[in-house]
C-alpha positions in Angstrom: 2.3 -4.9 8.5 4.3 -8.1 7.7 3.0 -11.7 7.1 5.3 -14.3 7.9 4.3 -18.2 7.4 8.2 -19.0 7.6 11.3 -17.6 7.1 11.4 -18.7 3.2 8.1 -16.9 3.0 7.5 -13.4 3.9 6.2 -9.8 2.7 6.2 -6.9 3.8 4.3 -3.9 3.5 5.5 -0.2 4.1 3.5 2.9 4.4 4.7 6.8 4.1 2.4 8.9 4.5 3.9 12.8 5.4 2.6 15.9 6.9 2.1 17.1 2.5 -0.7 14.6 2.8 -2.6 17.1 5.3 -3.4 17.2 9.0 -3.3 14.0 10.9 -6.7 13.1 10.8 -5.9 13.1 6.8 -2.7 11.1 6.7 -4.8 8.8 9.3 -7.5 8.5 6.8 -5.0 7.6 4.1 -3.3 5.2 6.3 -6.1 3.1 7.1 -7.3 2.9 3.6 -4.1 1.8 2.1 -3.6 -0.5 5.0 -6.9 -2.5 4.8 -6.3 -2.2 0.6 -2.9 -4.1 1.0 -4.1 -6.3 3.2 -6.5 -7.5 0.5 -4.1 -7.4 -2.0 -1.0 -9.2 0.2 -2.0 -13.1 -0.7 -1.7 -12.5 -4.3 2.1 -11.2 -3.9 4.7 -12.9 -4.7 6.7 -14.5 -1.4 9.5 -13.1 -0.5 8.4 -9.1 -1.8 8.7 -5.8 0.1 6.3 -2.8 -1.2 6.4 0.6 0.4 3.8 2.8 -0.8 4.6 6.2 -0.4 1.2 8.1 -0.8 1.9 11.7 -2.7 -0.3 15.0 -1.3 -2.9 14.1 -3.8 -3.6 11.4 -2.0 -5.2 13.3 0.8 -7.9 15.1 -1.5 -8.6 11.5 -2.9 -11.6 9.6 -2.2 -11.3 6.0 -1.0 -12.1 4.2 -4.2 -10.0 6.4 -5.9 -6.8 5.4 -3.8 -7.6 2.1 -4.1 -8.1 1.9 -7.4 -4.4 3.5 -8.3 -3.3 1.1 -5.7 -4.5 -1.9 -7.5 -2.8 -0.7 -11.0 0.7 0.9 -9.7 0.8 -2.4 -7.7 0.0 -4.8 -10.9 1.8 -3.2 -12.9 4.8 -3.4 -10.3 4.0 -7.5 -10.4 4.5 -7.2 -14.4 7.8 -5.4 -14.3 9.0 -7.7 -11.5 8.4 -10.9 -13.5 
C-alpha cells in the first residue's frame, strides 16, 4: 500500500506474512487486518517513512483486537525511537 501526495511526501507500508502464520486462509486473515489497521494508522506517520510489518506465527492464533492493539504500540513506540 503506498500513499503518495508528491514526491517529497510519501509512505509506504509493507506486509510479510509467511506460510508459519498458518494456511492461507490464516495469513489472508492476518493480512487484511493489518492492512485496514495501517491504513488507519498511515496519516499520523511521519512523511517520508517505510514500515514493513512482518507478522510472527503467533499472529495467526491472535484475535483481531489483539493484532491491532500490538500494532498500535510496536508502531508508537517505533515513532519514539525515530524522533
Amino acid at each position: 500500500m503506498t500513499v503518495a501526495t508528491s514526491e517529497a511526501e510519501s509512505q509506504r507500508v509493507g506486509l510479510v506474512v509467511s506460510k508459519a502464520v498458518g494456511n492461507a486462509v490464516v495469513r489472508n486473515r492476518t493480512k487484511r487486518v493489518l492492512r485496514h489497521r495501517m491504513a488507519a494508522l498511515l496519516p499520523s506517520l511521519p512523511d517520508q517513512t517505510d514500515v514493513v510489518v512482518r507478522a510472527n506465527p503467533a499472529a495467526g492464533t491472535a484475535a483481531a483486537s489483539e493484532l491491532r492493539h500490538d500494532l498500535d504500540g510496536l508502531l508508537s513506540a517505533a515513532i519514539k525511537r525515530r524522533r
